[in-house]
Short mmCIF file of the C-alpha atoms (twelve columns), coordinates in Angstrom:
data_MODEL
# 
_entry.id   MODEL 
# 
loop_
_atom_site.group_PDB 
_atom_site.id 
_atom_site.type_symbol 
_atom_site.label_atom_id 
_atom_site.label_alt_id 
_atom_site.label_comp_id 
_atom_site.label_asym_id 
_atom_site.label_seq_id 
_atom_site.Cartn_x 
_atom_site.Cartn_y 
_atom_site.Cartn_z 
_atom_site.pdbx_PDB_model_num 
ATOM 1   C CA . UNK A 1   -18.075 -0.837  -4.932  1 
ATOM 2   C CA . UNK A 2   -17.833 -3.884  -2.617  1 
ATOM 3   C CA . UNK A 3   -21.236 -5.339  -1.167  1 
ATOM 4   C CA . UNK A 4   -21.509 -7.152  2.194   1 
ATOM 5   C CA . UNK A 5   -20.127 -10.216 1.757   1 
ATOM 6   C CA . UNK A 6   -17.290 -8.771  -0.357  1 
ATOM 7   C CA . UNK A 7   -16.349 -6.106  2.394   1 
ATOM 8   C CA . UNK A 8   -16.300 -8.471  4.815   1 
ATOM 9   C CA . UNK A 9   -13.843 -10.592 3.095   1 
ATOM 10  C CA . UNK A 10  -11.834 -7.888  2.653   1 
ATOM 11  C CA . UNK A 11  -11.172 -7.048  6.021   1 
ATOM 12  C CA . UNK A 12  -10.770 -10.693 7.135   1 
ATOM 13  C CA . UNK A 13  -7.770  -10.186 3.975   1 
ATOM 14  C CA . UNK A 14  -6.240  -7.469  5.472   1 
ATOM 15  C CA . UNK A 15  -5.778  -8.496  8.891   1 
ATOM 16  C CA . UNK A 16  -4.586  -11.402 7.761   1 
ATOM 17  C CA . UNK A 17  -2.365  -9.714  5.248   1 
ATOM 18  C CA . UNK A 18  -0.725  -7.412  8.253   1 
ATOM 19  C CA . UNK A 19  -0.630  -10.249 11.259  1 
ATOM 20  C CA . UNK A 20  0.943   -12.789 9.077   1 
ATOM 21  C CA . UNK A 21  4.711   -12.944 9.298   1 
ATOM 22  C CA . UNK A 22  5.369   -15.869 6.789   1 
ATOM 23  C CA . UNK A 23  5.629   -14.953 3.265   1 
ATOM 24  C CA . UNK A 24  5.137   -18.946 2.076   1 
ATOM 25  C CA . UNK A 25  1.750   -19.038 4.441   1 
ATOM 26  C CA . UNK A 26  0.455   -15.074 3.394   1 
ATOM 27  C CA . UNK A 27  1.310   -16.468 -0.497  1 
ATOM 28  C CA . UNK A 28  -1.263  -19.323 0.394   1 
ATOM 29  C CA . UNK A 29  -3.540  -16.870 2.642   1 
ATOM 30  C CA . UNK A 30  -4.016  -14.444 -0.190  1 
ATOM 31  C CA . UNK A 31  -4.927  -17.038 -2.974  1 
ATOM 32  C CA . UNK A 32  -7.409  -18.600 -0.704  1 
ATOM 33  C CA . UNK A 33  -9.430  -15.178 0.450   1 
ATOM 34  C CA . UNK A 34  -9.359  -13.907 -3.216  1 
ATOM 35  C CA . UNK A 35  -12.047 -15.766 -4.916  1 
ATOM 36  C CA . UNK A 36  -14.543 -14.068 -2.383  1 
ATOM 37  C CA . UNK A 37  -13.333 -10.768 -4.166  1 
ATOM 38  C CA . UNK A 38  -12.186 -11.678 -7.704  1 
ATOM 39  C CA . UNK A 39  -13.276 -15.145 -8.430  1 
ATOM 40  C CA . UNK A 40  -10.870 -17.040 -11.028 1 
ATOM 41  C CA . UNK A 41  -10.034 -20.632 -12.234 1 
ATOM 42  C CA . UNK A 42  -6.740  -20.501 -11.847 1 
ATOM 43  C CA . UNK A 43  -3.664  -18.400 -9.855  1 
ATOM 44  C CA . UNK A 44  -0.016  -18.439 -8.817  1 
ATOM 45  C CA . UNK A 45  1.856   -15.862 -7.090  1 
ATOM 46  C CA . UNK A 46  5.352   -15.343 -7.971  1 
ATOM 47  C CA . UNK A 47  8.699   -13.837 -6.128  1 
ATOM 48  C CA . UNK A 48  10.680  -11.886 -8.514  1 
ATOM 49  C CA . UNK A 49  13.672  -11.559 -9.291  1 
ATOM 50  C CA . UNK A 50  13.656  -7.468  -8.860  1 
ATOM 51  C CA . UNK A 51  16.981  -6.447  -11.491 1 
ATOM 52  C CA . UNK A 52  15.847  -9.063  -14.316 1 
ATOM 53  C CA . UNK A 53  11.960  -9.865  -13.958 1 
ATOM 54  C CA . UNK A 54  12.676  -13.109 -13.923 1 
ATOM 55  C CA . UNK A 55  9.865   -15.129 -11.744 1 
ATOM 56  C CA . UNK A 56  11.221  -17.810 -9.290  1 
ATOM 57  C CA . UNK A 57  8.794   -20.485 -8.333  1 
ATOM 58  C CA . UNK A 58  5.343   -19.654 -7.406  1 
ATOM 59  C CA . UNK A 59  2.667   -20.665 -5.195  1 
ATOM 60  C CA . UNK A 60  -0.128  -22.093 -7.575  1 
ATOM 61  C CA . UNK A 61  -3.990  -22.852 -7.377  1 
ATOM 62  C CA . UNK A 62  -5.563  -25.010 -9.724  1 
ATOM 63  C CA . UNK A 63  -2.090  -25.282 -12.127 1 
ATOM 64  C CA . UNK A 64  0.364   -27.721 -12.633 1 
ATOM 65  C CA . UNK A 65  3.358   -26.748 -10.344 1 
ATOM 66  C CA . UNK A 66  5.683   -28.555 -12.783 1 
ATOM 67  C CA . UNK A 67  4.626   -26.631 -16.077 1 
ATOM 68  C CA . UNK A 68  6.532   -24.015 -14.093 1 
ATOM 69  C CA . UNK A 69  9.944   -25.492 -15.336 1 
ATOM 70  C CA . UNK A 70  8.675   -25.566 -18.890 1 
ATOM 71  C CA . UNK A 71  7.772   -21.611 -18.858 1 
ATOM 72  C CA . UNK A 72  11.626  -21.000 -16.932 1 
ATOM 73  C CA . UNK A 73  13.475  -23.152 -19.755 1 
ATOM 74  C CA . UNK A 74  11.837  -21.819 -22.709 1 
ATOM 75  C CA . UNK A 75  8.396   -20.014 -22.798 1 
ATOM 76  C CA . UNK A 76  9.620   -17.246 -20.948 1 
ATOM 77  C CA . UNK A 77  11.322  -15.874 -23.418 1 
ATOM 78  C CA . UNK A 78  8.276   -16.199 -25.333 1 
ATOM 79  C CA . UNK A 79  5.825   -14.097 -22.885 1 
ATOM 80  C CA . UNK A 80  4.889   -10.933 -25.682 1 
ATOM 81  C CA . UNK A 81  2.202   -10.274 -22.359 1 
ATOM 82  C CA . UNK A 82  4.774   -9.985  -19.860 1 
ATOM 83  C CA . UNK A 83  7.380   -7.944  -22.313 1 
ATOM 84  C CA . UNK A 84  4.546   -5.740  -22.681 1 
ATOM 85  C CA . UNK A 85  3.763   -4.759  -19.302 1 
ATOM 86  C CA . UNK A 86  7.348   -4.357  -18.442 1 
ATOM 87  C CA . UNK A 87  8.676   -2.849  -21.372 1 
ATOM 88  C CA . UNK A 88  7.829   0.513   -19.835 1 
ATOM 89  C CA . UNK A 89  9.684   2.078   -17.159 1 
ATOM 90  C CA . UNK A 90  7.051   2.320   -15.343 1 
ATOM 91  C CA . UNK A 91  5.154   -1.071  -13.876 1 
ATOM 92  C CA . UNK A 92  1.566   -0.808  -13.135 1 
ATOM 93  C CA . UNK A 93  0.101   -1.783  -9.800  1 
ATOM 94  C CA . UNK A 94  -2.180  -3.662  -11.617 1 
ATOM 95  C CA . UNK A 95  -3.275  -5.130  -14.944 1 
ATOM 96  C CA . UNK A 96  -4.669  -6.965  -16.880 1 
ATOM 97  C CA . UNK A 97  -4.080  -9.084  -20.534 1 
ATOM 98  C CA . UNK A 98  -7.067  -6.976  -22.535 1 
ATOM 99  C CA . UNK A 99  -5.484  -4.014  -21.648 1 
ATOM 100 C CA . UNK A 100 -2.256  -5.135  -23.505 1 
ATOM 101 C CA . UNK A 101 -3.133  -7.894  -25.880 1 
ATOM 102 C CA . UNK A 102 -4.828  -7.591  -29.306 1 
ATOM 103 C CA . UNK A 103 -6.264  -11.631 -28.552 1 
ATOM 104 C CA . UNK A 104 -6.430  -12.491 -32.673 1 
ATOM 105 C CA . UNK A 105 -2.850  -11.671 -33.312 1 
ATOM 106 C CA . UNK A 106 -1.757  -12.761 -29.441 1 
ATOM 107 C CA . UNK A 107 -3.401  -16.481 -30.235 1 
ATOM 108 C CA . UNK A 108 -0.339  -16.683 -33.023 1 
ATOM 109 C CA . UNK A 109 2.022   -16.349 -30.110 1 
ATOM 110 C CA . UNK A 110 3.705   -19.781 -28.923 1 
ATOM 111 C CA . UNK A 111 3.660   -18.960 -25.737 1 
ATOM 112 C CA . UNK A 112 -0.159  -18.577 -25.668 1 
ATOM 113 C CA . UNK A 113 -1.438  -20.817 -27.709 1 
ATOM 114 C CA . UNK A 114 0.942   -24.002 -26.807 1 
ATOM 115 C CA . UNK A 115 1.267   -22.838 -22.734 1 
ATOM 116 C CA . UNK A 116 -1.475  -21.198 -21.404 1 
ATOM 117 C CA . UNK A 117 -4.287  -22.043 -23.534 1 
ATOM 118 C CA . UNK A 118 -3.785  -25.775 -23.008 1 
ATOM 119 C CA . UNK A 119 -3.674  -24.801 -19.185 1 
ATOM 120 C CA . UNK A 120 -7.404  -22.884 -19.393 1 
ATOM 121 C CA . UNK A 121 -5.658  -19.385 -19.183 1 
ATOM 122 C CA . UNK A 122 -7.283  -17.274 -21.042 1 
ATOM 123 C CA . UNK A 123 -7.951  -14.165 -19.214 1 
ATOM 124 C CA . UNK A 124 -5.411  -13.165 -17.055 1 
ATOM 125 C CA . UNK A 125 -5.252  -10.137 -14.653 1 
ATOM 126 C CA . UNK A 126 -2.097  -9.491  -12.422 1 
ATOM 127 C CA . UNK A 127 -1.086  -7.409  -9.287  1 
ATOM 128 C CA . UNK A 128 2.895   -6.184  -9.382  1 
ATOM 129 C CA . UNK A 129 4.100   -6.002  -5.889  1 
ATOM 130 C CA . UNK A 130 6.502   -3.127  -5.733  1 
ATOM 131 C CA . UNK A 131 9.152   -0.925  -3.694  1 
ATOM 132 C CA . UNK A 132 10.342  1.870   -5.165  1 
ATOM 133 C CA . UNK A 133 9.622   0.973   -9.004  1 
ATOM 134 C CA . UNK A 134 11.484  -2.214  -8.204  1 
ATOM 135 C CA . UNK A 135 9.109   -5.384  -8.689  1 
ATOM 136 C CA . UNK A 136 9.021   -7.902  -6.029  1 
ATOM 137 C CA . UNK A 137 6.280   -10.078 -6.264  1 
ATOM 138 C CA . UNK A 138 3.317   -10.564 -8.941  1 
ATOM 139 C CA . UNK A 139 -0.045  -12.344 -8.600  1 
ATOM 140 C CA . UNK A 140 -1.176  -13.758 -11.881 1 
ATOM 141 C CA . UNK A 141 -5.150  -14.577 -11.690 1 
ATOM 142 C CA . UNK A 142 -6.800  -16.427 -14.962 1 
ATOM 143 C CA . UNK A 143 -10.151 -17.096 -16.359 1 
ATOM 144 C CA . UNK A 144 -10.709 -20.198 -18.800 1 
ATOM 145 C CA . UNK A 145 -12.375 -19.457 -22.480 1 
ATOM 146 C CA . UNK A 146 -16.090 -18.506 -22.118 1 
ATOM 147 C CA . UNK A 147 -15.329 -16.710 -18.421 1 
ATOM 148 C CA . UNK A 148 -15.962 -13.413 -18.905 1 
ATOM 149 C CA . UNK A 149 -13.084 -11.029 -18.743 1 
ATOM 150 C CA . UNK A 150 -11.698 -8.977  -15.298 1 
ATOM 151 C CA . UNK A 151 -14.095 -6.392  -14.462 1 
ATOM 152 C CA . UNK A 152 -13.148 -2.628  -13.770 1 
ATOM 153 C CA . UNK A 153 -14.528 -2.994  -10.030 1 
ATOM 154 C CA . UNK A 154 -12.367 -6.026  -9.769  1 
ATOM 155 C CA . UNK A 155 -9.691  -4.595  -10.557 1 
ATOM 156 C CA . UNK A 156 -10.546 -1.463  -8.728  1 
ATOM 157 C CA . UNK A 157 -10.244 -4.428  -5.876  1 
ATOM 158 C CA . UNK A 158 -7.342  -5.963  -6.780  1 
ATOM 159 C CA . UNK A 159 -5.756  -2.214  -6.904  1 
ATOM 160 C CA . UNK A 160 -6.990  -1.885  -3.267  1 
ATOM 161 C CA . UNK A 161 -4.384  -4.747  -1.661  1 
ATOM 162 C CA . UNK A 162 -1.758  -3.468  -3.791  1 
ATOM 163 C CA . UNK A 163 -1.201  -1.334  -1.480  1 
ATOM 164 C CA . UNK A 164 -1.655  -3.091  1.537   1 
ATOM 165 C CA . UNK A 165 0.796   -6.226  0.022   1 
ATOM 166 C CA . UNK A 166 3.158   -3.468  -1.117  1 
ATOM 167 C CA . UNK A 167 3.194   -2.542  3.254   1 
ATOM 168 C CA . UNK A 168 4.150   -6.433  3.955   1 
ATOM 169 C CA . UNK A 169 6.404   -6.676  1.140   1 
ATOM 170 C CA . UNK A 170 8.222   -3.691  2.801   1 
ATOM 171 C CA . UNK A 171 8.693   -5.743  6.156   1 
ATOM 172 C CA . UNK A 172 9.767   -9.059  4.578   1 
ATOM 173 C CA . UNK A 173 12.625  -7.497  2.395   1 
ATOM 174 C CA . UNK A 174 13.916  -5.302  5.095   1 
ATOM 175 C CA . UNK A 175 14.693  -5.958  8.678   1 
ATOM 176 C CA . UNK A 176 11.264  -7.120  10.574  1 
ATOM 177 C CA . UNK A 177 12.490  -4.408  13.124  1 
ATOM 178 C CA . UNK A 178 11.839  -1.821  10.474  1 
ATOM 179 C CA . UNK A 179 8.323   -2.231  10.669  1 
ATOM 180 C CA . UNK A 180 5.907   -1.552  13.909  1 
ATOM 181 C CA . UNK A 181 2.701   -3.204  13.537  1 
ATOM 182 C CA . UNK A 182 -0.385  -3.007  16.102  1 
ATOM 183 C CA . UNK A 183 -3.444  -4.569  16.968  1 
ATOM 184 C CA . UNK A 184 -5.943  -2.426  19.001  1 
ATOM 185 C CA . UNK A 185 -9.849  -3.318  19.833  1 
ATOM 186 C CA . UNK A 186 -12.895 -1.332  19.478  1 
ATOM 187 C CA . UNK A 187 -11.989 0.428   23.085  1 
ATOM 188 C CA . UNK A 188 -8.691  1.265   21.674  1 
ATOM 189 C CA . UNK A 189 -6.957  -1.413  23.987  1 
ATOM 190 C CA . UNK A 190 -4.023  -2.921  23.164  1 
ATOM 191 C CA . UNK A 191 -4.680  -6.529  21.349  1 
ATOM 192 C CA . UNK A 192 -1.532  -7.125  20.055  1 
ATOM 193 C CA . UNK A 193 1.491   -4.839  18.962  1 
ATOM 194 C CA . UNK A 194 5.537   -6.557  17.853  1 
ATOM 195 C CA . UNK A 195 8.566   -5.334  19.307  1 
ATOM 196 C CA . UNK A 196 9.373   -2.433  17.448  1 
ATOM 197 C CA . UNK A 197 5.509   -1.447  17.942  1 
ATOM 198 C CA . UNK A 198 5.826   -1.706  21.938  1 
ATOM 199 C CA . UNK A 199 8.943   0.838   21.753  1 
ATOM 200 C CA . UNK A 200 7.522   3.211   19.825  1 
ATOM 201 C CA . UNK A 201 3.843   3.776   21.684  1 
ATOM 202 C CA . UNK A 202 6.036   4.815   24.603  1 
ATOM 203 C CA . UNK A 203 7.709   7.296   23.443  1 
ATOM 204 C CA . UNK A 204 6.448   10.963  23.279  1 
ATOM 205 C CA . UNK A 205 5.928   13.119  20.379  1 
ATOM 206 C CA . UNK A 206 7.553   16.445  19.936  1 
ATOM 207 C CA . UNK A 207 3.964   18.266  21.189  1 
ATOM 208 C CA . UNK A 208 4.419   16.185  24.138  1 
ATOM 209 C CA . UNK A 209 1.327   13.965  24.010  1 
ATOM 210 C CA . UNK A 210 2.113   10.006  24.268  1 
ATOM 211 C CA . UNK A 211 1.967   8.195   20.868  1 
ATOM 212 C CA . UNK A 212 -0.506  6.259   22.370  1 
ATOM 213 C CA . UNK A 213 -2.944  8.526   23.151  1 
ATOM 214 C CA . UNK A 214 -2.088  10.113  19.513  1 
ATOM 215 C CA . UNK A 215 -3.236  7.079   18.111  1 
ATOM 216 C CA . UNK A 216 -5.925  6.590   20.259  1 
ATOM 217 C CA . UNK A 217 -7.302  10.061  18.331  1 
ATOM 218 C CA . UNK A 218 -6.441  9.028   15.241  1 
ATOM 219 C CA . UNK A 219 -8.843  5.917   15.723  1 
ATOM 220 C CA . UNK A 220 -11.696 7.379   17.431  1 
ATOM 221 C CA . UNK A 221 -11.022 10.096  14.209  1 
ATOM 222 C CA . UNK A 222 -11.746 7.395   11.959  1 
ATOM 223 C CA . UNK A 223 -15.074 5.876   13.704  1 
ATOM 224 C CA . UNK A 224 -16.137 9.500   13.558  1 
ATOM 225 C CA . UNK A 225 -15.592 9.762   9.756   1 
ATOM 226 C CA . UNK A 226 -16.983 6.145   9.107   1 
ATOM 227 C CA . UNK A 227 -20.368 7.247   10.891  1 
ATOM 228 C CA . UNK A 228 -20.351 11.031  8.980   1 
ATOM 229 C CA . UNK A 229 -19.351 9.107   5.672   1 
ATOM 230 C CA . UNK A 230 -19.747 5.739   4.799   1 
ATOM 231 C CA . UNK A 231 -17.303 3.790   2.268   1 
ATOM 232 C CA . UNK A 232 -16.883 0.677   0.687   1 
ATOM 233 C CA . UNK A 233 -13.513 -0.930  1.929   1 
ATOM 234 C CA . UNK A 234 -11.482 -0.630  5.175   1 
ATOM 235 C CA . UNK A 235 -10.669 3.301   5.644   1 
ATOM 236 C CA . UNK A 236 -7.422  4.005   6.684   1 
ATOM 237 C CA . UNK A 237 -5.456  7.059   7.494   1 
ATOM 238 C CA . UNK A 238 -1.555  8.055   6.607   1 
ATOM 239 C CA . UNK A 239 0.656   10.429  8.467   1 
ATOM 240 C CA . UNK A 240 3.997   10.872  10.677  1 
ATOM 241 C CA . UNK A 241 4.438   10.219  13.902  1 
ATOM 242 C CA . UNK A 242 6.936   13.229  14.917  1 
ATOM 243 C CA . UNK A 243 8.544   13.085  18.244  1 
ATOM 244 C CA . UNK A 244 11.612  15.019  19.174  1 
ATOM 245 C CA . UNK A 245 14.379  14.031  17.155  1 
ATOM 246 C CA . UNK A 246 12.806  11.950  14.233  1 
ATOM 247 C CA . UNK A 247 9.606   11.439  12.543  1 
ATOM 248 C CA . UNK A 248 7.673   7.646   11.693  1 
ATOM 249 C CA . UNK A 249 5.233   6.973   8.792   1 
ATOM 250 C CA . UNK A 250 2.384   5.423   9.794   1 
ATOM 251 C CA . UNK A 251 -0.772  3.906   8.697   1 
ATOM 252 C CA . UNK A 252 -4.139  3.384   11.088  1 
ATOM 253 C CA . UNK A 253 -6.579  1.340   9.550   1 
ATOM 254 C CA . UNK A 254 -10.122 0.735   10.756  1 
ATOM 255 C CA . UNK A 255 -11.141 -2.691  10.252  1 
ATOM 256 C CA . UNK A 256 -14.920 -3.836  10.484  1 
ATOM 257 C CA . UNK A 257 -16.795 -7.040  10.749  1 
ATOM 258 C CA . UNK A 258 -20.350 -8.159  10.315  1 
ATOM 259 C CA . UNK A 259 -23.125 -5.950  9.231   1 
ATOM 260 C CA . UNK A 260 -23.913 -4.840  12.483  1 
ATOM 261 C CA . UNK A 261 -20.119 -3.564  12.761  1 
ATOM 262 C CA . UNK A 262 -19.722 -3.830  16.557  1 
ATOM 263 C CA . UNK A 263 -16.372 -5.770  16.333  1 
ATOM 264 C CA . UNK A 264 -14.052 -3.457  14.514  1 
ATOM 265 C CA . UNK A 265 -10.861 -3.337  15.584  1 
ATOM 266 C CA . UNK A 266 -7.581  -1.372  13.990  1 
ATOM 267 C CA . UNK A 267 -4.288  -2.073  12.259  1 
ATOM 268 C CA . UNK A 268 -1.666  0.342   13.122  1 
ATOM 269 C CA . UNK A 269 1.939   -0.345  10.577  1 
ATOM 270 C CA . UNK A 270 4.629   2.114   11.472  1 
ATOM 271 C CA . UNK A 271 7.844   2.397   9.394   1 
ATOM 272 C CA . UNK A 272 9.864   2.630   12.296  1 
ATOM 273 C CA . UNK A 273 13.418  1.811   9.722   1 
ATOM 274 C CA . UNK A 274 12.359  5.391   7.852   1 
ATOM 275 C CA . UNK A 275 14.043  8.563   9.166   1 
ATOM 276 C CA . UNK A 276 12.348  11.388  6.951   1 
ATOM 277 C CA . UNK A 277 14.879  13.603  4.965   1 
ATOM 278 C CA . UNK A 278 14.944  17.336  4.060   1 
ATOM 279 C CA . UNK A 279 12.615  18.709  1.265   1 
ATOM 280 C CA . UNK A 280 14.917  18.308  -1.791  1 
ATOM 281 C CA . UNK A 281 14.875  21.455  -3.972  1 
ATOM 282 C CA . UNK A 282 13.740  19.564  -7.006  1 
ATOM 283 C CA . UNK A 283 10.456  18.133  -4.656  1 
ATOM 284 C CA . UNK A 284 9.618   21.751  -3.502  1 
ATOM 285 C CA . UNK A 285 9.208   23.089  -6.844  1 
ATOM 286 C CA . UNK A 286 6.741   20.471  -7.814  1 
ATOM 287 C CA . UNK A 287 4.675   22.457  -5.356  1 
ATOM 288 C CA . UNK A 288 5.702   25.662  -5.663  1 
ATOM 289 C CA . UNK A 289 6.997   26.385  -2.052  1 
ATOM 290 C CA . UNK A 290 9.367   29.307  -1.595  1 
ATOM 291 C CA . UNK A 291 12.236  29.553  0.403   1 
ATOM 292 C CA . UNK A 292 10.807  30.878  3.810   1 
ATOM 293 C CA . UNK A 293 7.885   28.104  3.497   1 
ATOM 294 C CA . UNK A 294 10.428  25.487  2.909   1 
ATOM 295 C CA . UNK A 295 12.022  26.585  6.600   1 
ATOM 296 C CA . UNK A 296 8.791   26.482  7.831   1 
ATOM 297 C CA . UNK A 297 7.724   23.293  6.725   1 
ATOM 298 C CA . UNK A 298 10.956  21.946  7.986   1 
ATOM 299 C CA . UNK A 299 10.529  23.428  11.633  1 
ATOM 300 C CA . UNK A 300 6.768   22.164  11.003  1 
ATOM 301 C CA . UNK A 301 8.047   18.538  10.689  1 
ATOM 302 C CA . UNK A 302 10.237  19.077  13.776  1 
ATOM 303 C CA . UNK A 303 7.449   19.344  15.979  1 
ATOM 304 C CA . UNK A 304 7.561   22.823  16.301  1 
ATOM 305 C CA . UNK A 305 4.191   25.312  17.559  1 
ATOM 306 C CA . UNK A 306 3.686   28.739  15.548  1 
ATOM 307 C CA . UNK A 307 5.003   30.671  18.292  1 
ATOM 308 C CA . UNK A 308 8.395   28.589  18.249  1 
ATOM 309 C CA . UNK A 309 9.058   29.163  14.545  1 
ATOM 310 C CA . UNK A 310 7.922   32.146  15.016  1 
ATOM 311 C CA . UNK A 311 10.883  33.087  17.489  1 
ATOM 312 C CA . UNK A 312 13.456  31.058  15.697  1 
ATOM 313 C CA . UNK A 313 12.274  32.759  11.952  1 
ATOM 314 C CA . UNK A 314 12.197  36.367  13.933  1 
ATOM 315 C CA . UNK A 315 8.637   36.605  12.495  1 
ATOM 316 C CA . UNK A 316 5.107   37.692  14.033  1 
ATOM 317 C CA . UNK A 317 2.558   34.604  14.879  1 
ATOM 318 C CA . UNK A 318 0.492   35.851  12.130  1 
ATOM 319 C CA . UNK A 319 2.384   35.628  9.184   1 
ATOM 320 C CA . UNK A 320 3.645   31.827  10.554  1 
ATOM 321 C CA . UNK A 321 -0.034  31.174  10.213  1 
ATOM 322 C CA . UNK A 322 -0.568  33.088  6.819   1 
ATOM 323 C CA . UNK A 323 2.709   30.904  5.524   1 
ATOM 324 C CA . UNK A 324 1.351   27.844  6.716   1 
ATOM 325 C CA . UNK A 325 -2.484  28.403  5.463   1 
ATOM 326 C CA . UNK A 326 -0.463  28.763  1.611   1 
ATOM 327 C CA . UNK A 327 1.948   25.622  2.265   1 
ATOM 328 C CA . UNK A 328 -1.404  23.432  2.788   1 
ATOM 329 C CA . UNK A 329 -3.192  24.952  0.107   1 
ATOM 330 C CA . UNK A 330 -0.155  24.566  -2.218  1 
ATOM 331 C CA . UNK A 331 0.515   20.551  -0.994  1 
ATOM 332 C CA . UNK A 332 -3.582  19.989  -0.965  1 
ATOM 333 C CA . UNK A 333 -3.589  19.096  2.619   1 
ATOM 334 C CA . UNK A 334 -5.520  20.244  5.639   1 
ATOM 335 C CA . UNK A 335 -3.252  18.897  8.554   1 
ATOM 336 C CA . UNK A 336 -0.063  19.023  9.607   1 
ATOM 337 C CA . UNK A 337 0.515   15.681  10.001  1 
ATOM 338 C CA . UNK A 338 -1.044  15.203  6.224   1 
ATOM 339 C CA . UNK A 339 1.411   17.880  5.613   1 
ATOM 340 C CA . UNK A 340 4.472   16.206  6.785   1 
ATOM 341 C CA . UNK A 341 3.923   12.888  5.547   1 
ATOM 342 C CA . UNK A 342 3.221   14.009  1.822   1 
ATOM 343 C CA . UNK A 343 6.689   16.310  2.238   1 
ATOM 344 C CA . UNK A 344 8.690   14.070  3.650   1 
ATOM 345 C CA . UNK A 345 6.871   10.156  3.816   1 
ATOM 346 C CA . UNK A 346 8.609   7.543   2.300   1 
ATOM 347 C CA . UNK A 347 9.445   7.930   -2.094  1 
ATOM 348 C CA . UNK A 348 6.907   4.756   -2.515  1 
ATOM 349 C CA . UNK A 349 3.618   7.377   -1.245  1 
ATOM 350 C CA . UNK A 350 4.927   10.029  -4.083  1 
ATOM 351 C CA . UNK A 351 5.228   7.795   -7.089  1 
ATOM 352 C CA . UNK A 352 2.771   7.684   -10.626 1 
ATOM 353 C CA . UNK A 353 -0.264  5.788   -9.645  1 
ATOM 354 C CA . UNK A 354 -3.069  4.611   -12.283 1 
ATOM 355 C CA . UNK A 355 -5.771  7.422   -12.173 1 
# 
C-alpha cells in the first residue's frame, strides 16, 4: 500500500516516465524519483544487450562509474546472482538477491565478496525491463550491510513501473510513430498529445462515435470508479480502440496530485504500430471457445452490433447474445472492449506474471 507522500511520487514518476522522450534523461529521471518509493544507497540502470544478457554501460547513483569496466572484463563472468535469475527461461519482472542467494555460501563468491561488498552492495533488488521475454533494460537498486533487506510492498512498487517502463521501452526500440501518447486535463481537454496521437483521436471507431469522445468516457469512467473505490496507485484502464478496418491497444491512466486531488489529469499510450491478429487455434483453447464463438469474437473485434453478426452468422439476436454472455464468462471479462484486448492485445499483456 502506498501512503500520501508515496502516491504522490508515484504519479509525478509516471508522467514523467510517459512525457519523457530521452532514454539517457528518463534513465536519470527514474533514479532520482525512486528513493521517495524504495529508498537505497546505491543504483545503476543498465541497457542490455537482449540475445546475450550482457549489460552495456549504465547510468549510476552513488557508484563508481569506472568499476563498471572491471565487472565487463572479468566479474561478469563471475555474477552466480545474475546466472541465477536468468538461468530460467523465464525472467522475472522483478527481484530481488534473498530470493536467489543463500548469503553464507554467496559471501564465498568472488564476485561478491571482492566487487560488491567493497562497493556497500549488499542487498540488491532489480527490475528487468522486457518485450516479449526479451530483456532490455534492468535497474539494479542496493542496500549497504546493516540496511534492512527489500520489503514485499517495495517490491510490490517496484513491480508497479515495470509495467509502465516496459510501455516506454516499447516506444524507444520501435519507431516513435508506433506509439500515440496523450495528455488530457481534469475537463478532458486536450493538454498535449504527439503526432501519431493527433491522427488517431480523429478518426472514428467502427460504432461510429469519435475516438475522442470514446476516450473522453473512458476517463470520466475512471473518476467514477476512483470515487466508488479508492486505490493506492494511479488506476488505469486497458482496451482496443476498434475503428473500421483495424483495432489499437490502448492504455488511459488517471493521474492524481495532492491530497485534495483536484488536479488530476490523464495519460492516454496507444500502440498505434500494433494491428491485432486472428485468434490462433492454440490461444482459443486456453479458453475453451468453440468454433461459432471464435466467429463471433472475430466479428466482435470488427466492430460489429448483435444484429450485424447476427445477419452475417444467419442466427437470431438472441443466441448472438447467449454466445457472447459464455465468451465473457469463459475470457473473465465483462466488456467488449476488455474482451477484445485480452483476445487479441499485444503477446506482452498474455505472458506469466509473478502472482
Amino acid at each position: 500500500m502506498l501512503n500520501d507522500k508515496q502516491f504522490e511520487a508515484y504519479n509525478v514518476l509516471l508522467k514523467q516516465i510517459y512525457l519523457n522522450r530521452d532514454i539517457e534523461l528518463l534513465r536519470s529521471i527514474v533514479l532520482e524519483h525512486l528513493p521517495q518509493l524504495v529508498p537505497y544507497d546505491s543504483a545503476a540502470f543498465f541497457l542490455v544487450e537482449p540475445e546475450t544478457h550482457h549489460f552495456l554501460e549504465p547510468c549510476c547513483v552513488g557508484l563508481d562509474k569506472d568499476k563498471f569496466k572491471q565487472y565487463e572484463d572479468y566479474y561478469e563472468d563471475l555474477d552466480l546472482y545474475k546466472k541465477a535469475v536468468f538461468s530460467d527461461r523465464y525472467i522475472p519482472p522483478v527481484d530481488r538477491s534473498s530470493d536467489y542467494m543463500d548469503y553464507a555460501k554467496w559471501a564465498k563468491n568472488e564476485h561478491r565478496s571482492d566487487f560488491l561488498l567493497p562497493q556497500g552492495i549488499y542487498h540488491i533488488a532489480c527490475l528487468q525491463i522486457l518485450k516479449e521475454g526479451n530483456l532490455l533494460g534492468e535497474i539494479s537498486l542496493h542496500r549497504s550491510t546493516g540496511s534492512s533487506n527489500f520489503s514485499d510492498g517495495e517490491m510490490y512498487i517496484l513491480k508497479l513501473l515495470h509495467d509502465h517502463l516496459n510501455n516506454t521501452f516499447l516506444g524507444y526500440n520501435e519507431s516513435s510513430a508506433t506509439v500515440g501518447l496523450c495528455e488530457l486535463d481534469s475537463k478532458y481537454n486536450i493538454i498535449e498529445a504527439n503526432i501519431p496521437a493527433c491522427d488517431i483521436l480523429q478518426k472514428q471507431l467502427a460504432t461510429g462515435q469519435s475516438v475522442y469522445s470514446y476516450l473522453k468516457e473512458i476517463c470520466r469512467d475512471l473518476v467514477k470508479s476512483r470515487r466508488i473505490r479508492p486505490i493506492t496507485g494511479a488506476y488505469y484502464r486497458k482496451s482496443l480502440l476498434c475503428l473500421r478496418n483495424r483495432s489499437y491497444p490502448f492504455k488511459t491512466i488517471l493521474l492524481e496530485g495532492k491530497e485534495e486531488k483536484k488536479d488530476i489529469s490523464f495519460l492516454i499510450i496507444i500502440e498505434t504500430g500494433y494491428t491485432h491478429r486472428d485468434i490462433s487455434p492454440k490461444f482459443a483453447v486456453g479458453f475453451e471457445l468453440t468454433r461459432r464463438e471464435i466467429e463471433i469474437a472475430a466479428l466482435v473485434a470488427r466492430g460489429n452490433t448483435n444484429v450485424e453478426i447476427a445477419r452475417k452468422l444467419f442466427l437470431s439476436e438472441n443466441t448472438v447474445k447467449t454466445h457472447i454472455k459464455k465468451i465473457f464468462i469463459k475470457t473473465g471479462t465483462g466488456s467488449r472492449s476488455e474482451l477484445i484486448y485480452n483476445l487479441f492485445g499485444p503477446p506482452a499483456s498474455r505472458t506469466k506474471k509473478i502472482p
